[in-house]
N, C-alpha and C positions, 0 to 999 in steps of 0.2 A: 043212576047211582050218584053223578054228579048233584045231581039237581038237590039228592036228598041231603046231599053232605052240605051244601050251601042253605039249606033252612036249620042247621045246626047254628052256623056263626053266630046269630044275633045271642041264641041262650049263651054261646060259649064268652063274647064282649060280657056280656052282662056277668056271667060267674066270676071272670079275670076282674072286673071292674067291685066287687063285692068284695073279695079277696082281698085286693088293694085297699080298700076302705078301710077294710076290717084292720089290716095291718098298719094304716096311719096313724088309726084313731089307738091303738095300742102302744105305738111309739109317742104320741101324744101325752099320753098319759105317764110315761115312764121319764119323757123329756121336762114335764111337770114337775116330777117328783123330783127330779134331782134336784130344777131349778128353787125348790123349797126349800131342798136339803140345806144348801149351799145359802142363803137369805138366813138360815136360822142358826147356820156355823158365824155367817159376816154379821150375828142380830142386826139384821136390815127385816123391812117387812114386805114381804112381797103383795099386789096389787093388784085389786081386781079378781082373784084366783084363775086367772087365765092367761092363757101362752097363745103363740100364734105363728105360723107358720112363717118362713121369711123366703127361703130359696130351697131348692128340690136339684140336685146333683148328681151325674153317677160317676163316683170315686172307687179309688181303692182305699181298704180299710189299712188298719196295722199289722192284720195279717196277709194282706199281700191280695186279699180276695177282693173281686170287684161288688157294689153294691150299692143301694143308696145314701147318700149323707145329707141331710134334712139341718136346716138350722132353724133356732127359734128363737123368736124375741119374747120378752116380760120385762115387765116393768115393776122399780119397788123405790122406795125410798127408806133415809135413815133418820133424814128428820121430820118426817112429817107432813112437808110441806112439798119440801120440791123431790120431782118424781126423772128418774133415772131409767133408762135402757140396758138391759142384758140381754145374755144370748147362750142358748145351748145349741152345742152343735152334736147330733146323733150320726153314728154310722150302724145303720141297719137298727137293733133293738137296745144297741150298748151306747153309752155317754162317754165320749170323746175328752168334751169340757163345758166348764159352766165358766161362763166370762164375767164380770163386775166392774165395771166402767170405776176409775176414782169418783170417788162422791165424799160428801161433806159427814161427818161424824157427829153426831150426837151433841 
C-alpha cells in the first residue's frame, strides 16, 4: 500500500505545480491591467506591453488572511524618450497599488 501511495507523488508535484502556474499567469494578467489602468489615468504610456515578475512573498493581506504578495515591475514613459520603472504590488488576485516613480511631464 505504501509503495502505491508513493507512485502517486510525482502526478500529485505535477497537478500542484499546474495549479500554481495557472494561478500566476491569472494574476499576471490582472497585475497588467491595472498597471494600464493607472498609465492611461497618469496619460503616461506604458511599454513594451509587458510586466514582469519582481519578488514572490508570503504576507498577510488586509484582511488579516495569510497569502501570497507578488510584486511587479513595468516600465512607461511620458516623454517619449526616457523610460521610467513602476511596480504593482498584488495580494493573492486583488491590487494593493500601482506605484509611479516621479517623472518628467510632457
Amino acid at each position: 500500500m505504501l509503495y502505491q501511495l508513493g507512485q502517486w507523488w510525482p502526478l500529485l508535484i505535477l497537478v500542484l505545480g499546474g495549479l500554481y502556474t495557472w494561478g500566476a499567469v491569472r494574476v499576471k494578467e490582472l497585475a497588467y491591467q491595472a498597471a494600464a489602468r493607472r498609465c492611461q489615468l497618469e496619460d503616461v504610456q506604458l511599454l513594451d506591453q509587458s510586466i514582469a515578475l519582481k519578488s514572490l512573498k508570503l504576507r498577510r493581506g488586509p484582511s488579516g488572511s495569510l497569502g501570497l504578495q507578488r510584486q511587479f515591475a513595468f516600465e512607461f514613459t511620458s516623454t517619449g524618450t526616457q523610460r521610467y520603472q513602476g511596480w504593482v504590488i498584488m495580494q493573492g488576485q486583488r491590487c494593493l497599488s500601482v506605484e509611479l516613480p516621479p517623472h518628467r511631464l510632457q
